[in-house]
Phi, psi and omega in degrees: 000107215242297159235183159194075154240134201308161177318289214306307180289345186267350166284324192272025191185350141075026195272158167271165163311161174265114165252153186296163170244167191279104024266357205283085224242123185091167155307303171311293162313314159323315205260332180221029156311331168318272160281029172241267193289346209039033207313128176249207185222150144327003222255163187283163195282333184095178167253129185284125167271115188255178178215084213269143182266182182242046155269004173100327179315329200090333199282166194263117155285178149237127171242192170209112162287134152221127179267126184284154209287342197221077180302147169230145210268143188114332215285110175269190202288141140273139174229120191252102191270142172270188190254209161313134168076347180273183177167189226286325189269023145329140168307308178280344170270341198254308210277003156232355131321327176261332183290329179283323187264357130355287202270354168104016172267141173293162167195129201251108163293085183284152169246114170330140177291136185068022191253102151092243228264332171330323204286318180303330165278342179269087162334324218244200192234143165264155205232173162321318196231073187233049165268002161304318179308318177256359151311309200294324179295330175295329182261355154285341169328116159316128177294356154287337171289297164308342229255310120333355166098186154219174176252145149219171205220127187232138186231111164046217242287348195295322184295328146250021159299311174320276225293271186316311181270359162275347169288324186296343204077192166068013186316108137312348168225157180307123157254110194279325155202179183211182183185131159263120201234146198022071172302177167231061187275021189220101188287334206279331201273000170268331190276357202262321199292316164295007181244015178269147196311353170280319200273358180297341177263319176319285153349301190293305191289319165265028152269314166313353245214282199310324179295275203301338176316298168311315168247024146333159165287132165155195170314149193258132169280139182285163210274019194271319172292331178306301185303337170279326189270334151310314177308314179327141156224037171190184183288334191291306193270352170299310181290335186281325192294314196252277231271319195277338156260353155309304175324309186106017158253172190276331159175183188339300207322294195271346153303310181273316192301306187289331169234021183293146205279302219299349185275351189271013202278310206292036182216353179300136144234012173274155162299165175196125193251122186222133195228115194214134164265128182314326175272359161331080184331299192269338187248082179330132144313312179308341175283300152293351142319305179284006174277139171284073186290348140342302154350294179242108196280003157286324163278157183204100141336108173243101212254034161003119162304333200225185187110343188088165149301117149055037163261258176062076194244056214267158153323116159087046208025223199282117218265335159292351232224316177261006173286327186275322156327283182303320180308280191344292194292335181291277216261009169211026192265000000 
């Protein structure tokens, strides 16, 4: 299975297939290219957005505006969710921060609650389906900003936050098209792919990653939650141990059974570009194989054999990035 992107959208958008680029050459290299060269970027300091939520918490999310030098008019907000472990200065949030105010789009680097820059204002954590968090922020939005709708692009778990919360409905500002690149969308058969014996150094390294994220300086966890998350000792067990009963679930089971993207997909009714590699380390393929995508004509698959986790590493650059770009411009450009 080499590609399977439908006729149509690859005529109406005019894209080529993903070929790798030289040397990042597997999956692997796709997948951690990133943190092997560091790329750095272009970008302007932005305007800091704050967003306070209304649960009583007290916490702030933070995003970062950037406007483009030649804005094209019609063109609404982009809004970019990282993924696990992410925030605004991610590789993959800056390299399509720039592909976009390129092309004349505003674009809002959101930080997830307790995400980055985030973390010092926030009690509680962002979690996979935490979509109350980007609701309030899409309706806090200056109506000036808003006024033209927005696009949005959610990456691995943001991308399945994205996915779930366009199934849930219920948008305060019109989102006119969205695109997910590596989702996790069967959450429990992704958190399972990380205890298989390939996936082992990926494994250590972003459970360590997800711990210091957790007992960072900021506000404090009691010490009962210290201790689960120190006790983990996988990914499986951070979520059965932590997240999932921090939250108000009974465990890992029932966290993922509950907020996994794929039941919300046949309920999508925005346009939605969802970009995923078959060859993906960390997420089966096989999880987007068994979707009836057919079902719904608001989703359009772009299902690549090679690209990686959230890589996609092509001659002449990022090969999701001019796929969302151009998905953009079709249906809000």
């Amino acid at each position: 299975m080499s590609e399977t992107i439908p006729e149509m959208l690859e005529g109406a958008i005019n894209l080529p297939p993903f070929r790798e680029r030289w040397p990042w050459r597997g999956p692997h290299l796709q997948t951690v290219r990133n943190t092997l060269s560091r790329p750095r970027f272009r970008l302007a300091a932005g305007e800091r957005l704050r967003f306070p939520m209304a649960d009583g918490s007290g916490d702030v999310l933070l995003g970062l505006l950037n406007r483009p030098g030649r804005p094209v008019a019609g063109r609404p907000l982009a809004v970019l969710i990282h993924g696990l472990t992410g925030c605004e200065t991610g590789s993959y949030m800056q390299a399509t921060a720039v592909a976009l105010l390129a092309a004349g789009w505003p674009v809002l680097r959101l930080n997830l609650r307790g995400a980055g820059p985030s973390r010092d204002l926030c009690r509680l954590r962002y979690h996979a389906g935490r979509t109350r968090d980007i609701r309030e922020v899409l309706a806090q939005l200056p109506p000036a900003l808003t006024a033209d709708g927005v696009v949005m692009a959610g990456y691995s778990l943001g991308g399945n936050a994205l996915l779930k919360l366009l199934g849930e409905g219920d948008l305060p500002v019109p989102v006119r098209a969205a695109a997910s690149i590596s989702a996790p969308i069967d959450l429990r058969r992704s958190s399972l792919a990380f205890l298989e014996p390939r996936n082992r150094l990926y494994h250590r390294w972003l459970l360590a990653r997800m711990k210091e994220e957790s007992l960072a300086p900021g506000p404090g966890l009691e010490p009962r939650w210290i201790d689960a998350i120190r006790r983990s000792r996988s990914v499986w067990d951070f979520d059965d141990l932590f997240v999932a009963p921090w939250n108000g679930w009974s465990g890992a089971e029932e966290y993922y059974r509950v907020n996994s993207a794929a039941g919300f997909l046949e309920t999508i009714r925005v346009p939605t570009l969802v970009i995923h590699a078959l060859d993906d380390p960390w997420i089966p393929g096989d999880c987007y194989r068994a979707v009836a995508w057919e079902r719904n004509p608001s989703l359009h698959p772009l299902l690549p054999a090679g690209g990686g986790h959230v890589g996609f590493h092509a001659p002449g650059g990022v090969w999701h990035d001019r796929c969302l770009t151009a998905f953009f411009g079709r249906h809000a450009g």
